[in-house]
C-alpha positions in Angstrom: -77.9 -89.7 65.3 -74.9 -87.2 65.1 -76.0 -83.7 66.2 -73.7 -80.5 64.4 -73.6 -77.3 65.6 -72.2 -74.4 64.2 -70.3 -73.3 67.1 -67.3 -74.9 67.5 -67.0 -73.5 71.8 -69.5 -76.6 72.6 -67.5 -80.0 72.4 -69.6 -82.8 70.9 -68.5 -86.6 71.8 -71.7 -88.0 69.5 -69.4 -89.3 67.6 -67.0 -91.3 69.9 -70.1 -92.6 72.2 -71.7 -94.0 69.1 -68.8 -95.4 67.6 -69.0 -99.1 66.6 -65.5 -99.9 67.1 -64.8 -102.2 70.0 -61.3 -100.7 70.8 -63.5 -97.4 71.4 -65.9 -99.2 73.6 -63.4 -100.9 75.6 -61.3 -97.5 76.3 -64.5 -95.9 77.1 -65.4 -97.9 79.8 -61.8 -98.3 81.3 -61.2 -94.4 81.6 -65.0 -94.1 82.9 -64.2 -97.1 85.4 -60.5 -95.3 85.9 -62.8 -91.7 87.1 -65.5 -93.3 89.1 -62.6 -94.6 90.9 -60.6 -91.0 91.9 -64.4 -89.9 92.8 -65.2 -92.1 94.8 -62.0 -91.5 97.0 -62.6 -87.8 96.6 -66.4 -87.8 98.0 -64.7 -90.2 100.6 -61.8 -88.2 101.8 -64.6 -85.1 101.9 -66.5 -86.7 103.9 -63.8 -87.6 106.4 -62.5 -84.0 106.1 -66.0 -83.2 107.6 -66.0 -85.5 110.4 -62.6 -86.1 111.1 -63.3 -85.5 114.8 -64.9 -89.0 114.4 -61.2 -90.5 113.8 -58.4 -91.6 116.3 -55.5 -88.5 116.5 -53.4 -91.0 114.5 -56.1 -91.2 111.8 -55.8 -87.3 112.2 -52.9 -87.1 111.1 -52.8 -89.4 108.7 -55.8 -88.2 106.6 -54.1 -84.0 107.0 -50.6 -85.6 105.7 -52.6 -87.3 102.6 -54.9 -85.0 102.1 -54.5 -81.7 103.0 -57.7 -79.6 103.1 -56.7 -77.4 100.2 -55.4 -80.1 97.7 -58.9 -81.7 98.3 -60.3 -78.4 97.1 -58.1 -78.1 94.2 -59.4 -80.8 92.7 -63.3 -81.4 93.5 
């Protein structure tokens, strides 16, 4: 069922999620698979961030080189 609205400041996908096309389907699910990815690390690298005093110095270092508090921020 497509929904319209008369706004056009609210973004409606209805009719790319209900698409029939395969080539949609397949995209979908490769970007969504793509994102789940990058948040996973994210909520993982958070949590590290929190209890980094768990990790080895070298481990320390490593996760403050590759992930600097305030890049993390940026992009939660």
């Amino acid at each position: 069922m497509k929904r319209h609205q008369e706004s056009t400041a609210v973004l409606l996908l209805d009719d790319i999620y209900e698409s029939t096309d395969p080539a949609v389907k397949r995209y979908i699910m490769q970007i969504m698979e793509e994102e789940m990815d990058k948040a996973q690390e994210r909520a993982l690298v958070r949590v590290a961030q929190k209890f980094r005093h768990l990790l080895s110095p070298q481990m320390q270092q490593t996760l403050a080189a590759q992930y600097p508090v305030t890049a993390l921020a940026a992009s939660a």
